[in-house]
MIZA-642555 format. One record per residue (C-alpha): residue number from 1; residue in one letter; x, y, z. Coordinates in steps of 0.05 Angstrom, whole numbers. Example, Ala and Ser with C-alpha at 12.3 -4.5 7.8 and 13.67 -1.06 7.14 Angstrom:
<nodes>
{1; a; {246; -90; 156}}
{2; s; {273; -21; 143}}
</nodes>
This chain:
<nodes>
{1; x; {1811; 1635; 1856}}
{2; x; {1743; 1667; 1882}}
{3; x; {1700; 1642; 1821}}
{4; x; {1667; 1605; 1876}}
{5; x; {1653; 1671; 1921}}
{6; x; {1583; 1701; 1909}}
{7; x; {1582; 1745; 1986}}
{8; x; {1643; 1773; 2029}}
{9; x; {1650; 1826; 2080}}
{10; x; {1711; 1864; 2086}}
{11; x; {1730; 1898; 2148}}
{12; x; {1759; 1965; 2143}}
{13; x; {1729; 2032; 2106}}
{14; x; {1804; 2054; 2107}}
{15; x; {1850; 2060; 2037}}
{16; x; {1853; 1970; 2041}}
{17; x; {1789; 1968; 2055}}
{18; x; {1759; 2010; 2001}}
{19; x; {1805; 1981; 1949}}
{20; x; {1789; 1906; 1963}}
{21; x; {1711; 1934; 1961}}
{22; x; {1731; 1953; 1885}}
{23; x; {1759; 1904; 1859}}
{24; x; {1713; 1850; 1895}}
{25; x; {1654; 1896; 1866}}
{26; x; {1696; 1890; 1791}}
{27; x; {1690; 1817; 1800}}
{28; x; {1616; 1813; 1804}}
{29; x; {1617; 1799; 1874}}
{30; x; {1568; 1823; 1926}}
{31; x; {1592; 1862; 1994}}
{32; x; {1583; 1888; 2054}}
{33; x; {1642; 1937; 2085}}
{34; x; {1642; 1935; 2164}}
{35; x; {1668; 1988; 2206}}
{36; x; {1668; 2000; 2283}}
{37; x; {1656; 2070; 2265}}
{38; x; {1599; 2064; 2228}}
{39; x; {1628; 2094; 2164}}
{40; x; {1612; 2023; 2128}}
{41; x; {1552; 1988; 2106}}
{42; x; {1544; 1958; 2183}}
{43; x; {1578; 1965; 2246}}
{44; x; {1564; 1907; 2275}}
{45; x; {1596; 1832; 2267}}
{46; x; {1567; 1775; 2306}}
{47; x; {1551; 1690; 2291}}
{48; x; {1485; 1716; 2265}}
{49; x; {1523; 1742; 2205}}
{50; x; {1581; 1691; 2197}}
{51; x; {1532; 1648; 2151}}
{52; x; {1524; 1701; 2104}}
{53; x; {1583; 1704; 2071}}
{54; x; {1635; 1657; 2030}}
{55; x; {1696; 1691; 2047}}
{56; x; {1726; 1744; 2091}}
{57; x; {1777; 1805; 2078}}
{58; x; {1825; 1841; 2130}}
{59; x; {1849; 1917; 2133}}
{60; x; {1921; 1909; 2161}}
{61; x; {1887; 1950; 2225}}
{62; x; {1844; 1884; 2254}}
{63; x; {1889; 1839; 2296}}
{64; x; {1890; 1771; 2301}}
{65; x; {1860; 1784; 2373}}
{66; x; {1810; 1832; 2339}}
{67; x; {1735; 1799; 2368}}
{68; x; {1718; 1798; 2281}}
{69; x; {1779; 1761; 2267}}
{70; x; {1771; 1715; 2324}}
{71; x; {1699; 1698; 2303}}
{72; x; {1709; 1701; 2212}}
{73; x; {1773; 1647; 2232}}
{74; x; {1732; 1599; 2268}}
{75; x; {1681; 1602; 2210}}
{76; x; {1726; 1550; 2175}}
{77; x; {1708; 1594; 2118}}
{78; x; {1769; 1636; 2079}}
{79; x; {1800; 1693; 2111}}
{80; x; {1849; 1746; 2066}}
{81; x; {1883; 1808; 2079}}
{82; x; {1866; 1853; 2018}}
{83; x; {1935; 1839; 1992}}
{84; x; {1923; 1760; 1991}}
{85; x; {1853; 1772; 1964}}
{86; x; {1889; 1817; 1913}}
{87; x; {1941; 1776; 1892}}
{88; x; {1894; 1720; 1867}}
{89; x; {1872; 1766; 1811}}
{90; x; {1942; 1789; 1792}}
{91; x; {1966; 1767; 1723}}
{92; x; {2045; 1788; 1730}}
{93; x; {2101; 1769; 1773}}
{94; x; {2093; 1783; 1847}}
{95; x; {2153; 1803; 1888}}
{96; x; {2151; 1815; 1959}}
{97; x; {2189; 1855; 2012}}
{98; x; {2189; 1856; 2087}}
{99; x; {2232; 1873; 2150}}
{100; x; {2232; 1922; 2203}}
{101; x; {2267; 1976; 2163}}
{102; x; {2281; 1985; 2097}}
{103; x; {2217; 1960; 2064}}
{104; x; {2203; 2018; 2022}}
{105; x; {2270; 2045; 1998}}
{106; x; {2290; 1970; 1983}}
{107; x; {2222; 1968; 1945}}
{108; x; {2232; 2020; 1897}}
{109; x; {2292; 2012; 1886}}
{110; x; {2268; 1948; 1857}}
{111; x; {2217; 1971; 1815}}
{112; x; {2257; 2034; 1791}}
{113; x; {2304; 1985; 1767}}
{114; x; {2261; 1942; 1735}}
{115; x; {2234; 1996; 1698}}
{116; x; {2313; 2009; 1668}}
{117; x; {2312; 1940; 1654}}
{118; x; {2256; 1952; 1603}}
{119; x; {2207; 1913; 1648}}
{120; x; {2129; 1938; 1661}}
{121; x; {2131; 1947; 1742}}
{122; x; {2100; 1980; 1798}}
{123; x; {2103; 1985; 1872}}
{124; x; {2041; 1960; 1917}}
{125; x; {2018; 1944; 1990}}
{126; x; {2051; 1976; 2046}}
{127; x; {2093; 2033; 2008}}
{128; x; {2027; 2062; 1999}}
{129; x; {1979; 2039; 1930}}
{130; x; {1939; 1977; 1950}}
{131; x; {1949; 1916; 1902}}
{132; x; {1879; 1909; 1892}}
{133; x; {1878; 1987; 1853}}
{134; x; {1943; 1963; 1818}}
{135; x; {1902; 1897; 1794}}
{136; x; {1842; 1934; 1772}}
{137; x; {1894; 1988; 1726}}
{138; x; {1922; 1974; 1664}}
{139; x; {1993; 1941; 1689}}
{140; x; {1957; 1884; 1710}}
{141; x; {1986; 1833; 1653}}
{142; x; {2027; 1777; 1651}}
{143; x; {2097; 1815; 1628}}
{144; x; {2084; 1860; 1687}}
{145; x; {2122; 1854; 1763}}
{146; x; {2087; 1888; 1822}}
{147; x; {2136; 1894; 1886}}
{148; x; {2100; 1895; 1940}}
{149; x; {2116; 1917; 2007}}
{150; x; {2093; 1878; 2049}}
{151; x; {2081; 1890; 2130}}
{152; x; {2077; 1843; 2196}}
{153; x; {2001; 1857; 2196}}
{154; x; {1991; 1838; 2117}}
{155; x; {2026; 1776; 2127}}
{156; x; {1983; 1756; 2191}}
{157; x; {1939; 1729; 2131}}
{158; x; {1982; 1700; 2078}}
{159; x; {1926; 1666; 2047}}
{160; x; {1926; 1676; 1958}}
{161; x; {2000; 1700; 1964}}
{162; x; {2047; 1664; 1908}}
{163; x; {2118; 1699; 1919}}
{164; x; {2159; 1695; 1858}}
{165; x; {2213; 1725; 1901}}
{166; x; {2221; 1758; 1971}}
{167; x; {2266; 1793; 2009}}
{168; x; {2263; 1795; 2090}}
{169; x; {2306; 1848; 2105}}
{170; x; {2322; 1854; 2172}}
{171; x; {2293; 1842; 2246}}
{172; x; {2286; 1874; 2306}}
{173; x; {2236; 1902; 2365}}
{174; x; {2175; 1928; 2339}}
{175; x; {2095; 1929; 2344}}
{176; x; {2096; 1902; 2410}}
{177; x; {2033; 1946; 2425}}
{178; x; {2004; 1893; 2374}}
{179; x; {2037; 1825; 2387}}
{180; x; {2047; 1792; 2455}}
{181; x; {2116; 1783; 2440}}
{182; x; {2181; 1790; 2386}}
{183; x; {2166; 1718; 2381}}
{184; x; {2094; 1725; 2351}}
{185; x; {2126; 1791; 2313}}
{186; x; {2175; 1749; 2285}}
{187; x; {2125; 1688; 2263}}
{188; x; {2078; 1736; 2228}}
{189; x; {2134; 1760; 2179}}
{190; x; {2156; 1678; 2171}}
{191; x; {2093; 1663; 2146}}
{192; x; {2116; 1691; 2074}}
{193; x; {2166; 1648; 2068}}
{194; x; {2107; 1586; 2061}}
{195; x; {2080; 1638; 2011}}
{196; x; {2138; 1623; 1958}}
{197; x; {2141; 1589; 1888}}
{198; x; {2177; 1523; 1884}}
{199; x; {2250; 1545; 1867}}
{200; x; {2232; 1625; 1876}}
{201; x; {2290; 1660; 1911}}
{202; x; {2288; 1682; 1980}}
{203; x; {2339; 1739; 2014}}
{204; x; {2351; 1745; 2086}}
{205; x; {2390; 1794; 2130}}
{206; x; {2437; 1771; 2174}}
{207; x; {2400; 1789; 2235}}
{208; x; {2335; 1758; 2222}}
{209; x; {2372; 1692; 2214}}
{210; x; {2409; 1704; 2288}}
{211; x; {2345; 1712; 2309}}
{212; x; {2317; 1635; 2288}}
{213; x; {2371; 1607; 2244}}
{214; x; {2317; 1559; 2226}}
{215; x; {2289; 1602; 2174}}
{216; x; {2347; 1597; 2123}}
{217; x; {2335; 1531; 2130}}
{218; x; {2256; 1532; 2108}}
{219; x; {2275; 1560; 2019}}
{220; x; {2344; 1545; 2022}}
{221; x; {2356; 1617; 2026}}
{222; x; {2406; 1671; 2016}}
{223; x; {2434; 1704; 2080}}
{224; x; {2465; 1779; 2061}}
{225; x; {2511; 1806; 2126}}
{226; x; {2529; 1882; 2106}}
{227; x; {2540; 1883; 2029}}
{228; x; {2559; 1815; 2033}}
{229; x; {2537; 1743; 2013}}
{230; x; {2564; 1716; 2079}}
{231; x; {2516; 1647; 2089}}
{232; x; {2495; 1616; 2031}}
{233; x; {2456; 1559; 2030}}
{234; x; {2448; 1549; 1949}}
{235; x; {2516; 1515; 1937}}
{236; x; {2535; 1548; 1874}}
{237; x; {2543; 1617; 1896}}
{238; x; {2603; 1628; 1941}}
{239; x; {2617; 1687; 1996}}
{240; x; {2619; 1747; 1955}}
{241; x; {2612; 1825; 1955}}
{242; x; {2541; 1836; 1921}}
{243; x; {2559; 1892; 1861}}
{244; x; {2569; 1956; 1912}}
{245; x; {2633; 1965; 1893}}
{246; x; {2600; 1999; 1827}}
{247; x; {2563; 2043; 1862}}
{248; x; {2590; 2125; 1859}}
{249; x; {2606; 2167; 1918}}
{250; x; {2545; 2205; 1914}}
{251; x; {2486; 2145; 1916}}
{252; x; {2456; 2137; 1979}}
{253; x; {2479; 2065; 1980}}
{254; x; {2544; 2086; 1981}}
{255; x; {2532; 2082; 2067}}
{256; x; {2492; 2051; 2118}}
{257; x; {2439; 2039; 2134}}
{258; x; {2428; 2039; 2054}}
{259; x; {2489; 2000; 2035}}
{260; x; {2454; 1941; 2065}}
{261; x; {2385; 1950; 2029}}
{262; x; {2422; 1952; 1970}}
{263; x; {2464; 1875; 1981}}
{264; x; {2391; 1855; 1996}}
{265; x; {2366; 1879; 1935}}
{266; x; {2433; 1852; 1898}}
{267; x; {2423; 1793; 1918}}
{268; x; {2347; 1777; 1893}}
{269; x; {2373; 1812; 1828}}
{270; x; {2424; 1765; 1810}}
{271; x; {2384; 1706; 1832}}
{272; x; {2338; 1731; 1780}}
{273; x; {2384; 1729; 1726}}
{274; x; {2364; 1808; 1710}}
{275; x; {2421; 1846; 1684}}
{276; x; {2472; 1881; 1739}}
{277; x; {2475; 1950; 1707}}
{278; x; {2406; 1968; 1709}}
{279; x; {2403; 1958; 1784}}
{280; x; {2466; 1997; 1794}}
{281; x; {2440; 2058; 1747}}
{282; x; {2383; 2056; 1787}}
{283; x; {2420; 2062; 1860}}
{284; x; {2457; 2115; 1840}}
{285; x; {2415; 2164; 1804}}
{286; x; {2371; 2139; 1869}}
{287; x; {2336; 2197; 1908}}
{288; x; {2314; 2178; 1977}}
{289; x; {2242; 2190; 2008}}
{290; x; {2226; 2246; 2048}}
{291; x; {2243; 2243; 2118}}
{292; x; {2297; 2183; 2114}}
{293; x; {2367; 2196; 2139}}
{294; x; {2382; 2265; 2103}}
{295; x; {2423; 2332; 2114}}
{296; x; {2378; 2382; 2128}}
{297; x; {2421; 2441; 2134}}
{298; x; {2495; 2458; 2167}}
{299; x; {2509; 2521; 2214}}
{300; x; {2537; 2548; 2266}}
{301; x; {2590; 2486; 2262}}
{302; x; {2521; 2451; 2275}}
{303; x; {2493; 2392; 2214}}
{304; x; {2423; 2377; 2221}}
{305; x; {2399; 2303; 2204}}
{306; x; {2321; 2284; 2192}}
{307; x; {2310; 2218; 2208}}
{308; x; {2237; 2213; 2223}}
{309; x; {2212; 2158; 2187}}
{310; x; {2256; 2120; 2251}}
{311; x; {2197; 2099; 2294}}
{312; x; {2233; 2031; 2326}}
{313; x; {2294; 2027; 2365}}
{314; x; {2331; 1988; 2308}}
{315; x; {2316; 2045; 2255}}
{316; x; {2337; 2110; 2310}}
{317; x; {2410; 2058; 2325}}
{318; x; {2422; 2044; 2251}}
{319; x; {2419; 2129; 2242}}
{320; x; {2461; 2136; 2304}}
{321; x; {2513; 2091; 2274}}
{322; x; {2513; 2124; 2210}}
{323; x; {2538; 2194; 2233}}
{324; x; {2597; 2212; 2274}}
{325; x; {2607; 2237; 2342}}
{326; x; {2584; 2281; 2377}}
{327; x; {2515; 2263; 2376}}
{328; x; {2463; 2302; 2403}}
{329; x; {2401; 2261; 2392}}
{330; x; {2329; 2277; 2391}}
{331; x; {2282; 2227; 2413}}
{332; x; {2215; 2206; 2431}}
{333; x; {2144; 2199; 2416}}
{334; x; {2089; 2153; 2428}}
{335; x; {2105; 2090; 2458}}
{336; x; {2098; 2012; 2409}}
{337; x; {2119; 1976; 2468}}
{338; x; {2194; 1939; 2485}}
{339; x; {2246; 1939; 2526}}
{340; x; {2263; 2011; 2541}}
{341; x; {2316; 1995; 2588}}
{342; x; {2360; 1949; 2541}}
{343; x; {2350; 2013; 2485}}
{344; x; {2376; 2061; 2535}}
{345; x; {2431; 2014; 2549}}
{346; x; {2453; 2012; 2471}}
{347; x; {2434; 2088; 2469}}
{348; x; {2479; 2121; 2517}}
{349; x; {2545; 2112; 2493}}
{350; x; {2528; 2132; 2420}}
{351; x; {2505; 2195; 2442}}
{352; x; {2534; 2257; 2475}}
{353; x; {2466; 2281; 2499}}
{354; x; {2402; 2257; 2489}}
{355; x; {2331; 2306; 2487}}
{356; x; {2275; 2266; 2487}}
{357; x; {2193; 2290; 2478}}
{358; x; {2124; 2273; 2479}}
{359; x; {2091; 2212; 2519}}
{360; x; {2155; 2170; 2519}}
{361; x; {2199; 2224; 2539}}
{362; x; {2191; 2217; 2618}}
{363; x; {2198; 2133; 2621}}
{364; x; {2260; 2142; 2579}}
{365; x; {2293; 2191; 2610}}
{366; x; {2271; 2147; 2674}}
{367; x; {2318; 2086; 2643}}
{368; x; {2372; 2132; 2613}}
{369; x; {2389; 2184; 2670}}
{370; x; {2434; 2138; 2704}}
{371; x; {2476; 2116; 2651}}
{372; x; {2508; 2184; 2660}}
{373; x; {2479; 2212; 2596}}
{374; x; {2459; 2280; 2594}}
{375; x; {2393; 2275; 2586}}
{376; x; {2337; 2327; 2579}}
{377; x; {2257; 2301; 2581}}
{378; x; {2200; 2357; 2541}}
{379; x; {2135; 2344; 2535}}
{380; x; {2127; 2397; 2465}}
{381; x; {2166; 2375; 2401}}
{382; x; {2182; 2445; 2381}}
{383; x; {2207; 2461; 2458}}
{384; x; {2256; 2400; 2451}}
{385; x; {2287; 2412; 2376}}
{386; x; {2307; 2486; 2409}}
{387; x; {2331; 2454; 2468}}
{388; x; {2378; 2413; 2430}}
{389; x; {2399; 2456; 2381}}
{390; x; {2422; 2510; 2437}}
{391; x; {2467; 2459; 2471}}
{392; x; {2489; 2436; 2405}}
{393; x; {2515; 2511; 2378}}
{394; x; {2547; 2523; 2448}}
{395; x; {2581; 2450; 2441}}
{396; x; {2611; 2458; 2356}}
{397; x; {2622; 2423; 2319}}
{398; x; {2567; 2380; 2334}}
{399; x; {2511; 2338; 2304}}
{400; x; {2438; 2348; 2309}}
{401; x; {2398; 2281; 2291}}
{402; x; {2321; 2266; 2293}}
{403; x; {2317; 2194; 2295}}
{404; x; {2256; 2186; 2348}}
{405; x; {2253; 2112; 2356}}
{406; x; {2181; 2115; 2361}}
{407; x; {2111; 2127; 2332}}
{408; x; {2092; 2198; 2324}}
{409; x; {2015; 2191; 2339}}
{410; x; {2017; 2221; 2399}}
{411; x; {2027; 2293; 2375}}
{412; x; {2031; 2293; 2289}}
{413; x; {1987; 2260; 2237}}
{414; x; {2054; 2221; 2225}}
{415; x; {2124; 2219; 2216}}
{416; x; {2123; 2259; 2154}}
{417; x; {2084; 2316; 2192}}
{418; x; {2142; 2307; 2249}}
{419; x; {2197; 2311; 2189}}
{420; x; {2172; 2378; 2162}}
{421; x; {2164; 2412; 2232}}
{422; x; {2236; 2382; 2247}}
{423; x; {2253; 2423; 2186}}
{424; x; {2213; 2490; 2193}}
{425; x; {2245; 2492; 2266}}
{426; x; {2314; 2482; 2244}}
{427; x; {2310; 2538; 2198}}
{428; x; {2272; 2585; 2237}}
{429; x; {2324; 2580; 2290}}
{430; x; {2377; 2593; 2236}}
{431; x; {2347; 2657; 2214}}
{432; x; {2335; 2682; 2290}}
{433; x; {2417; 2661; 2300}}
{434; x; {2437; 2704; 2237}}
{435; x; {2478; 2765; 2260}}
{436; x; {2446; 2822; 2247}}
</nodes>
């Protein structure tokens, strides 16, 4: 615990930092909030200051590489992310989930369920509340379960984390404009599994464990491939479909990407001895966030798909794979790093045409234009959506899908502002097609 703590700095003036400044504040603890900016209480961190303090707490932005980081770790004094720091003060049960993809729907689905099961829960870190305002609110209690999404960056500091449960749902390329490699990627996320209970469950996708099969190995885990128990390393559970065959023709679990997410989450239910038909109530009166694979509208023998929550390749493939042919796909962004060239490889035969944007949209059409795709590079968003949805009314029946495969910094506040001008295009164009 921090009962020993009198001084710590965070780092950060962002929505971590200014959570893990209340609660430390709640505990009678003295701070001092540093920002680069100088939106804090100083903007400066050198050795002269490192003696000041007992302990040390991490937005998700500072890297490991970050010149703070680099200097508060050498300290030999403790280091936190505000999720670690926050989870020492949580009363409840603490579940966790991570991947690439499928963090947050996987996450409430969890906690929606929980509630059905006529448990006290709430969702926390990643998916948007900090833990540290969920420990300073009125759930904070020992009946209670937080579910925590959990991120690459928060699990760079693993420190005060005691998992009663986690699921790692998949793996892929992604935040190589952080880490120096997949490898590093990958060995951030594998620190949770040190971060787990004696005899807590642990839930792995299948391609996590191609990528190190030594993980399974580390909690004796369960390994879920599609809505399967494929690998299991606890003996008394044999290969087995995980409850989807319950599920109604109109949940989104009912397909995939979603289908999987909901094996994962299966999986950690029943190892948790909670009952089966809450979970499966709760999948199918499930309602998707905002800007996750979703119809927007159908026209002109045209069907429009918002996918922009996709920012990796893996998320933008899983969509691809999820819809049928013809594809025309809408791509782009700003650039996270990775191999561009083996993404255009998997790309072009999924798609009939691909219309990329934005500050990637020249180095991947560089990569794709001689795979024989048809391929059309824009630097405007807008310009590219009515790009593709001209050739896609001259080619119907056809599908339109936004599924960028990459960050959306470089022109929207983020993917959710990308989503809604996605949208407001689509449907401007449709009332400019209508005959008159």
């Amino acid at each position: 615990m921090t009962d020993a703590y009198e001084r710590v700095a965070i780092f950060g003036v962002g929505v971590s930092g200014q959570a893990a400044r209340r609660l430390a504040v709640s505990l009678g603890l003295d701070v001092c909030l540093f920002d680069e900016g100088g939106a804090g209480d100083a903007s400066e961190f050198s050795q002269n200051e490192l003696g000041g303090f007992d302990a040390f707490i991490f937005s998700p932005g500072f890297a490991m590489t970050h010149p703070w980081r680099v200097l508060a770790a050498g300290s030999g004094r403790p280091c936190y992310s505000e999720l670690g720091f926050a989870a020492l003060h949580w009363r409840g049960r603490l579940l966790g989930v991570t991947g690439t993809n499928g963090k947050t729907t996987i996450t409430s689905l969890l906690c929606n369920a929980l509630e059905s099961a006529g448990q006290i829960a709430v969702e926390a870190g990643n998916i948007g509340t900090p833990l540290s305002d969920v420990v300073l609110s009125d759930a904070n209690r020992a009946e209670a379960t937080a579910v925590c999404e959990i991120s690459s960056f928060q699990a760079e500091l693993p420190r005060g984390l005691q998992l009663d449960g986690l699921i790692w749902s998949n793996f892929a390329e992604d935040h190589l404009d952080r880490y120096d490699s997949i490898s590093e990627y990958f060995a951030a996320k594998a620190r949770l599994l040190a971060c787990l209970r004696v005899d807590a469950p642990s839930v792995l996708g299948a391609d996590v464990v191609a990528f190190d099969p030594r993980v399974a190995e580390i909690r004796d885990s369960m390994v879920v491939d599609g809505d399967r128990l494929k690998c299991l390393c606890h003996s008394q559970l044999a290969e087995r479909r995980v409850l989807g065959e319950d599920l109604t023709p109109e949940s989104p679990f009912r397909i995939q990407p979603q289908r999987t997410n909901f094996a994962l989450a299966a999986a950690l239910w029943r190892a948790l001895e909670l009952p089966a038909e809450a979970l499966v109530e709760s999948a199918n009166r499930f309602q998707l966030a905002a800007h996750r694979l979703s119809p927007v509208a159908t026209w002109g023998g045209v069907s429009f798909w918002n996918d922009s929550k996709a920012t990796n390749f893996h998320a933008a493939l899983a969509a691809i794979d999820a819809l049928e042919s013809p594809i025309l796909w809408i791509g782009g962004g700003s650039g996270k790093g990775g191999d561009l060239d083996a993404f255009a490889r998997l790309i072009a035969p999924k798609v009939e045409a691909a219309f990329l944007y934005g500050a990637i949209a020249q180095p991947l059409a560089e990569v794709l234009c001689p795979l024989h795709t048809r391929v059309e590079a824009h630097l405007d968003f807008v310009d590219c959506v009515e790009s593709a949805v001209s050739a896609a009314l001259e080619r119907a029946p056809a599908v339109v899908l936004l599924s960028p495969g990459f960050a959306s910094f470089d022109q929207f506040s983020g993917y959710a502002a990308r989503g809604k001008t996605f949208i407001s295009t689509v449907f401007s164009l449709k009332d400019a097609h209508r005959p008159n």
